[in-house]
N, C-alpha and C positions, 0 to 999 in steps of 0.2 A: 611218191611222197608229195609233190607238186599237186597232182590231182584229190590228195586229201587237202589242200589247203584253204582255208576258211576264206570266202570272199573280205575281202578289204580288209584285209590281216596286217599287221604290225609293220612288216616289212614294207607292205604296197605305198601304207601312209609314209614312209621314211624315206623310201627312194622318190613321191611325187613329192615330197617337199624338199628334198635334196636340187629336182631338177626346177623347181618354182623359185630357190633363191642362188643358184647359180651364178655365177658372171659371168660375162660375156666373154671373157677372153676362155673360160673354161665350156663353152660351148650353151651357153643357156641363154635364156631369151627375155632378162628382167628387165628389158625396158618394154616391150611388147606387152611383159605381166604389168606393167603399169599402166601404161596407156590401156590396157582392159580395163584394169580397177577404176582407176577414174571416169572413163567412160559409162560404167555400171553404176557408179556411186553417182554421178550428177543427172543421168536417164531415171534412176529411181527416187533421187530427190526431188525432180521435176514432176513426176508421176504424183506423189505423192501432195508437193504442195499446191499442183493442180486441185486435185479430188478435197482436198481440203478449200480452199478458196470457192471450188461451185460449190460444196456443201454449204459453206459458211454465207457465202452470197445469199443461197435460194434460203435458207434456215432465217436472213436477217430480214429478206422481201418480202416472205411470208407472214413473217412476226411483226413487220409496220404495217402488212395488211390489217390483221387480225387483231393486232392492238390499237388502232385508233377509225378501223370501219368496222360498218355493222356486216355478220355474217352470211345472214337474209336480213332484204328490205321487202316489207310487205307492203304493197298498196294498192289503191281500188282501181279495178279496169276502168272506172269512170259512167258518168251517165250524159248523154246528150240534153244541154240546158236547151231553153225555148226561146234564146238567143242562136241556137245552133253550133255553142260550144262544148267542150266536152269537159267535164266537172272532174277532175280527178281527188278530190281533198275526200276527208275522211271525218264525217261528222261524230258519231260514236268514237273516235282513238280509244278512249280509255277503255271502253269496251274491246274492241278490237284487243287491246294491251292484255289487259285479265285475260284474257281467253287463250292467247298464246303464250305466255307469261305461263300456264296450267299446263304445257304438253311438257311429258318429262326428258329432259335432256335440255330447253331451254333455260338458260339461265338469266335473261333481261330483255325486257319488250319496250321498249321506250317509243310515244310518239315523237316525230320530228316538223318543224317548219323548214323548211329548204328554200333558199333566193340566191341569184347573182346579182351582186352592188357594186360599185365603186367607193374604195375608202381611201378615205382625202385626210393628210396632216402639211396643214403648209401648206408649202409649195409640192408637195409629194403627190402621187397618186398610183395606186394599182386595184388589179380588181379582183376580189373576194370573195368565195362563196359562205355566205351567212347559214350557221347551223343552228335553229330555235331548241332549244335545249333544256330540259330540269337541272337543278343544280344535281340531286341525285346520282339521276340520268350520267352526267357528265362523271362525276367523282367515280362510275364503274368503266369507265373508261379505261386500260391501262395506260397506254405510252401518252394519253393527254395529262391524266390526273396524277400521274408518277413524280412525286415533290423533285426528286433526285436532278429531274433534266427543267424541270420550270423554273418560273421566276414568279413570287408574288403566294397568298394564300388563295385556295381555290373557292372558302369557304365565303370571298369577299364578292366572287362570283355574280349574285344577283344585285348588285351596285354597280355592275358596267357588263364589260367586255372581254371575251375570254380575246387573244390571238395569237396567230403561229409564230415562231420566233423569225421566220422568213417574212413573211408581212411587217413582225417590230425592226426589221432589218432593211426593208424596201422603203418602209416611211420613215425611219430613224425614232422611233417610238420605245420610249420605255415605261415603267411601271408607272403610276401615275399621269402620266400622260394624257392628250385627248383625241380622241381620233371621230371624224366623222364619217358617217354615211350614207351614200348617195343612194337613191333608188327611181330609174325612170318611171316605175308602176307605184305613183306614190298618190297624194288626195284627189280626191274626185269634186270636179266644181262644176259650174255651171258651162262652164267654158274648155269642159276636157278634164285630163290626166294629168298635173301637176308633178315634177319630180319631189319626192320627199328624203328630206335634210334630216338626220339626229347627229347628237354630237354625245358620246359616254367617253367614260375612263376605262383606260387600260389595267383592269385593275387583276389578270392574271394572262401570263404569256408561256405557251406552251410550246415543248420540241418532240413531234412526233416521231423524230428517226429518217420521214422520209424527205424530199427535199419539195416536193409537189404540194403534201398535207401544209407543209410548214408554212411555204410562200403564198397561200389561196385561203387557208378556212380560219373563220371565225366564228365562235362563239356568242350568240345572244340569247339570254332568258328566255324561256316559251313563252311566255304571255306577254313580252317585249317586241319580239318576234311575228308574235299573233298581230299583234296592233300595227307593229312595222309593212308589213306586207300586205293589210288588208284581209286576213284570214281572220277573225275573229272566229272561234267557236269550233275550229275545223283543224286539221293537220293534213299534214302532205303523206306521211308516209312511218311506218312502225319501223324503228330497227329492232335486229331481234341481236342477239347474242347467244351461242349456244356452246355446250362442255365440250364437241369434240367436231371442231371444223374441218377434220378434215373427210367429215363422215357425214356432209352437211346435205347431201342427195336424200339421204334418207331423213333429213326431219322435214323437209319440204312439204312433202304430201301432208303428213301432220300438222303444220303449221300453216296450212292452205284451211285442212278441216277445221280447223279449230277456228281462223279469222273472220271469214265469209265466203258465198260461193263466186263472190263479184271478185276475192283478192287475186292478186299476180303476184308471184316472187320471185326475188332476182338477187343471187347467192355471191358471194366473193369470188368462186371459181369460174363464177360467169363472166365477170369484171376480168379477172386478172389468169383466165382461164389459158389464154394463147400464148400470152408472153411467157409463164410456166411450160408452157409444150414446147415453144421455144428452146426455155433453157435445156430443157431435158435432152430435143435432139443436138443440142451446143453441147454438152455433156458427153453425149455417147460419141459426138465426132472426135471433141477431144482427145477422149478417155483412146481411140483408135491410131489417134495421131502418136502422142504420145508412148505407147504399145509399137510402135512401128520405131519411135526411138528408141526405147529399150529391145531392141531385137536389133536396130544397127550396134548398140555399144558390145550388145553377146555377140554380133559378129566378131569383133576384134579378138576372144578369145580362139576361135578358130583360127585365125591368120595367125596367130601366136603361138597355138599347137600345133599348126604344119609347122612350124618353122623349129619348134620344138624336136618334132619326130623328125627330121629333116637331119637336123642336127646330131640328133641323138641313135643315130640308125647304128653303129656299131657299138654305142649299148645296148641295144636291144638284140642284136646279133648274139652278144655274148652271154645276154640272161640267157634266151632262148634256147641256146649250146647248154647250158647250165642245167636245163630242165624246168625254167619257168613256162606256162602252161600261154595262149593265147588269151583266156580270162585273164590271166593277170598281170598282161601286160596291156588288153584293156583300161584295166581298170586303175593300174598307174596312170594313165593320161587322162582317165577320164576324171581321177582327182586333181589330177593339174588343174585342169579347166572348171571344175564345179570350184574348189575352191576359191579360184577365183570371183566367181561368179557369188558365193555365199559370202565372202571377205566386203564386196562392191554393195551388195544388197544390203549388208548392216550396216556400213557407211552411209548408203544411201537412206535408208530408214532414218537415221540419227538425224543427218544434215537436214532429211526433209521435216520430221516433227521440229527442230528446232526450227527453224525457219517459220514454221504455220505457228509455233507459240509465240516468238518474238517479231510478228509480221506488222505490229503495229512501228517498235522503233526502228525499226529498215525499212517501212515505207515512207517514215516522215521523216529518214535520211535521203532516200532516193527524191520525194519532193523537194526537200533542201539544197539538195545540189542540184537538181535539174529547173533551179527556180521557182518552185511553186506548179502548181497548177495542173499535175497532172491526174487529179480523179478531178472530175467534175459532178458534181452531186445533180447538175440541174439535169445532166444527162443520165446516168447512174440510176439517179432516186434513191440513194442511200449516201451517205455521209462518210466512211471509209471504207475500208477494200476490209470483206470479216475471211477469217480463216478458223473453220471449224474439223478437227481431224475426229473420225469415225474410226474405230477398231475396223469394220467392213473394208474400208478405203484403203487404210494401212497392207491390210493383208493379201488384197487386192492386187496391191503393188511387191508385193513381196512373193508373192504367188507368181504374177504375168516374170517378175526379172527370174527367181530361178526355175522355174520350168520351161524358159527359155535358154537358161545358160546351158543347164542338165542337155538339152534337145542338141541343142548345137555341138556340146562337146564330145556327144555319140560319134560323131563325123571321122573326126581325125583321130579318136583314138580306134576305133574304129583300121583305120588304116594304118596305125600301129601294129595293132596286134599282128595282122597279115603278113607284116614283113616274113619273106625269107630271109634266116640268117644267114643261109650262105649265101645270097646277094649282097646282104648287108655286108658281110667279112669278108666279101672275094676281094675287093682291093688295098686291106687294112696289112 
């Protein structure tokens, strides 16, 4: 009879839940089953709002890349002047622009002027990298041109000066406002290089997301630009924009052909290539570390089913006499222990999706009380701590806790079953 009996049949589930809420005085082990539980549930909520927080991180580092720089910059290898300098500007842009602008998968070619300045209000001063710009140009911008996070119309644009909200934050600058420009490469006289002075209005202030763009660039007109720097008639360098950067190797070559055979290109992943490789291997150590903590809290169910079977040796004595089979007295202990392990894992799922939803008001509790100041943006380069949860990520974790609990709880039930009953009932 025994040996027709269906694996994990009605009885099996009735007696491991019998000995999983037991008291202690009647031989069971529910403080052990809890300390598992807990232990499972806070190893898989960590797991979890880890893998969310590096997702959410690289997913927020990569979208301030991509929304406020160009994906490829094209510009000219240069020609050696008959001063013996080397020319890098771009006489054709607009040409150059058309022509890349046509290769399909580009979606904006824009020429640039590019300078470093010193921008002075008052008593203030820090230093800026100047970006010569169409108004266009600019409006395809996302995280600059996005009304949501600015200040000011963009459309007032060619009447002054675009800047980062970290620049109207270092000079204390607001809309209207006036800020000026300092430039050591400024009029040419008789007597040398003069620095050159302009003073415009602030008349749009931008927050790109990251805390680098925000505190350094500014926006000026291209042909404000042109005349600023001395480039009359010339450009520094084409941004390009393309539909799928993360696939940006392959429009290169095409966007080489199509420029000139003088262009050089230099992609976002080249820029921000290492720090990405980076995260990634910060990621997998993580993801290991973490995996080593979900396999100490599965230990705890092992110490809690030897202590289990320990306890419970002349129950098992008497099924055994009974005609219960060694499968199924497996497989009573091994629901002891999984269930615990399955009970820990949805706990811990729960705890940890809530957490990565509501990360924003407990982290600006956790600043609150600890005083302020623990993200810092200027290290960071992003503005708060993002948590982004993936179905992959989730399961991931739900995967690493019970295929470990399941592993570990083979052991001692394992060593149940084995029992001799009349070991077990010699001294009862």
């Amino acid at each position: 009879m025994a040996d027709s009996t269906a694996p994990f049949s009605r009885f099996e589930w009735m007696i491991a839940w019998r000995y999983l809420r037991a008291r202690r005085a009647e031989g069971g082990v529910s403080t052990m089953t809890w300390i598992s539980l807990i232990g499972i549930t806070l190893a898989v909520a960590a797991l979890i709002i880890t893998l969310a927080v590096r997702t959410g991180f690289r997913a927020e580092f990569v979208d301030t890349i991509l929304g406020a720089n160009a994906h490829v910059t094209i510009y000219s290898a240069g020609e050696v002047t008959e001063s013996g300098n080397l020319d890098q500007t771009l006489d054709d842009f607009d040409a150059w622009a058309d022509r890349i602008a046509g290769v399909p998968g580009v979606t904006r070619a824009a020429p640039l002027i590019k300078g470093q300045v010193m921008a002075n209000s008052r008593d203030r001063n820090t230093g800026v990298q100047v970006f010569g710009i169409r108004l266009d140009d600019l409006k395809s911008i996302p995280r600059v041109a996005d009304p949501t996070t600015a200040q000011g119309s963009i459309e007032d644009f060619e009447r002054g000066i675009a800047i980062g909200s970290g620049v109207a934050r270092d000079l204390g600058l607001t809309l209207g406002d006036k800020i000026k420009i300092i430039s050591p490469n400024g009029v040419k006289t008789a007597f040398g290089v003069s620095p050159r002075v302009n003073v415009y209005d602030v008349t749009f202030i931008f927050s790109a997301g990251r805390y680098d763009i925000d505190s350094t660039r500014v926006y000026l007109p291209f042909a404000e630009a042109q005349t600023f720097f001395n480039k009359e008639g010339v450009a520094d360098e084409i941004e390009v924009m393309i539909e799928d950067p993360d696939r940006v190797d392959d429009y290169v070559v095409p966007i080489l052909t199509a420029a000139s055979p003088n262009a050089v290109a230099w992609t976002w992943q080249d820029s921000a290539g290492a720090f990405l490789k980076a995260l990634e291997i910060e990621d997998n150590v993580m993801f290991v570390i973490l995996s080593v903590l979900v396999l100490i809290a599965s230990m705890n169910i092992v110490s809690g089913l030897i202590m289990l079977v320990k306890n419970k040796g002349r129950d098992i004595g008497i099924l055994r006499t009974m005609g219960l089979t060694e499968g199924s007295v497996l497989r009573v202990f091994f629901l002891c222990g999984s269930l615990t392990g399955i009970v820990g894992t949805i706990t811990g799922v729960i705890v940890g999706v809530l957490f990565a939803i509501y990360i924003d008001p407990i982290f600006a509790f956790v600043d609150y009380v600890s005083g302020g100041g623990v993200w810092d943006p200027s290290v960071r380069g992003i503005y708060a701590l993002p948590a982004k949860l993936e179905l992959p990520d989730v399961l991931s974790a739900v995967g690493m806790s019970l295929g470990l609990s399941f592993i570990v709880t083979i052991f001692p039930a394992r060593r149940a079953a084995r029992m001799n009953p009349v070991e077990a009932l010699r001294y009862e």
